[in-house]
N, C-alpha and C positions, 0 to 999 in steps of 0.2 A: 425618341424611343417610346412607342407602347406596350403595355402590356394591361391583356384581358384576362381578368382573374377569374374564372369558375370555383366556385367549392362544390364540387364531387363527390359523389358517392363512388360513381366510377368511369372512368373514359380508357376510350383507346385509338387506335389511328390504324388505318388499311391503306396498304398500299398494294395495287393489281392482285386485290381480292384476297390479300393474307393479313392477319396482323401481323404488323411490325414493332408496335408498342399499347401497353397497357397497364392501368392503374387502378389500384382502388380507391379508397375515401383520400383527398388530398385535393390538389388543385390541378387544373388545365390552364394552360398559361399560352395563350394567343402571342404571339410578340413581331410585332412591327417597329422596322428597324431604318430610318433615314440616313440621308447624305450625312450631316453634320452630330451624326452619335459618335459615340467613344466609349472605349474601356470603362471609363469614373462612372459616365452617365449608366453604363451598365451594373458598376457595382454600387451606386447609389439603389437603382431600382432590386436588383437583387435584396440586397439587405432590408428594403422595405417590404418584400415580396416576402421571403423567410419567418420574417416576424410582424406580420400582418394578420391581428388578432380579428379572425369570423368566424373563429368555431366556439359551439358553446361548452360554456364550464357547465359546474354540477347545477348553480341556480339559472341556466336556462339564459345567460346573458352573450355575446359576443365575445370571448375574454382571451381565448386559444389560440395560442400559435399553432404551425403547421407540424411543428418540433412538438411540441408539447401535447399532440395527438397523434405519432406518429404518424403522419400522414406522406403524402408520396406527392411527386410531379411529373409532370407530362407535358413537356416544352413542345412547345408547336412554333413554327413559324411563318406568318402571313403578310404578305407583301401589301395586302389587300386593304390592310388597318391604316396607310396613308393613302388609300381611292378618293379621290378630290372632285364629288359630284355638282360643284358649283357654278358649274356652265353644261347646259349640254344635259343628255340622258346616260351617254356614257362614260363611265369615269375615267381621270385621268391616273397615271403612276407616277407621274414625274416624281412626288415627293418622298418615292419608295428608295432604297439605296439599290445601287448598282448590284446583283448579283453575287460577286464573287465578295465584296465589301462586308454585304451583308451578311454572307454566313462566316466569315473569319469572328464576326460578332457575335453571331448563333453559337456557334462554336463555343466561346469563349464562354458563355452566360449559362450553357449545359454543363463544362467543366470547372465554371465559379459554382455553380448552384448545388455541383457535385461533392462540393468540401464543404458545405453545411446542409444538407438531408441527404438521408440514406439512402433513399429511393428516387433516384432522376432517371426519367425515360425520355424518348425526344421522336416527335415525328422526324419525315427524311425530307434533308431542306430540297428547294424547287420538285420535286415528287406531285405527283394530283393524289392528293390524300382526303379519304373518307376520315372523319372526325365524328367520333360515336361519345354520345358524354350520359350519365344519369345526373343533371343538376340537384344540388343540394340547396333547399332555402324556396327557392332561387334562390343562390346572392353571388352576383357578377361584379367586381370593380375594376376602374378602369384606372391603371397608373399610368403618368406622364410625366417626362422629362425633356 
């Protein structure tokens, strides 16, 4: 399982030209999701995701959780984050999970993510969604399990 972490100012997701979901300062949260994921491996990342200190305290340091600014989330999920360009010009999925698999996962990590911040919004899984974001920082991290 991946997940891309944006810290935002503000994102939102369009689906056939309406928004669907939208945030303001918090995180965008890309999430690529494999064959061999699971529940644990989800609430391992969850909980590093929650209290994953990049926002700044008062001396200008990294120090804030996402709680501890109130801040908001904006689950996205992307097949795309195991595209396997190592042969060839065009990628492959295999390493992506099965469809239905994968959002019984999405699922779940919207409504774990749900019982620790207030503010959980979620793209619509397989949907062709425009992704609008104001980056903060920049600062992107990328978690792996």
């Amino acid at each position: 399982m991946k997940f891309v972490i944006q810290r935002v100012k503000s994102a939102s997701v369009e689906v056939d030209k309406k928004i669907v979901s939208e945030i303001k300062n918090g995180f965008l949260v890309l999430i690529g999701i494999t064959h061999n994921d699971t529940k644990e491996v989800a609430d391992y990342l969850i909980n590093k995701l929650v209290n994953l200190r990049i926002f700044k305290d008062e001396n200008d340091k990294l120090n804030l959780s996402l709680n501890q600014i109130n801040g908001e989330l904006l689950l996205v999920s992307q097949f795309t984050l195991y595209g396997d360009c190592s042969r060839g010009n065009r990628p492959s999925f295999t390493e992506a999970a099965e469809p239905k698999y994968a959002n019984e996962l999405y699922e779940y990590i919207i409504d774990e993510c749900k019982k620790k911040v207030p503010i959980v919004k979620s793209g619509i899984f397989g949907a062709d969604m425009k992704v609008s974001l104001l980056n903060d920082g920049p600062v992107t991290i990328i978690m792996e399990k």
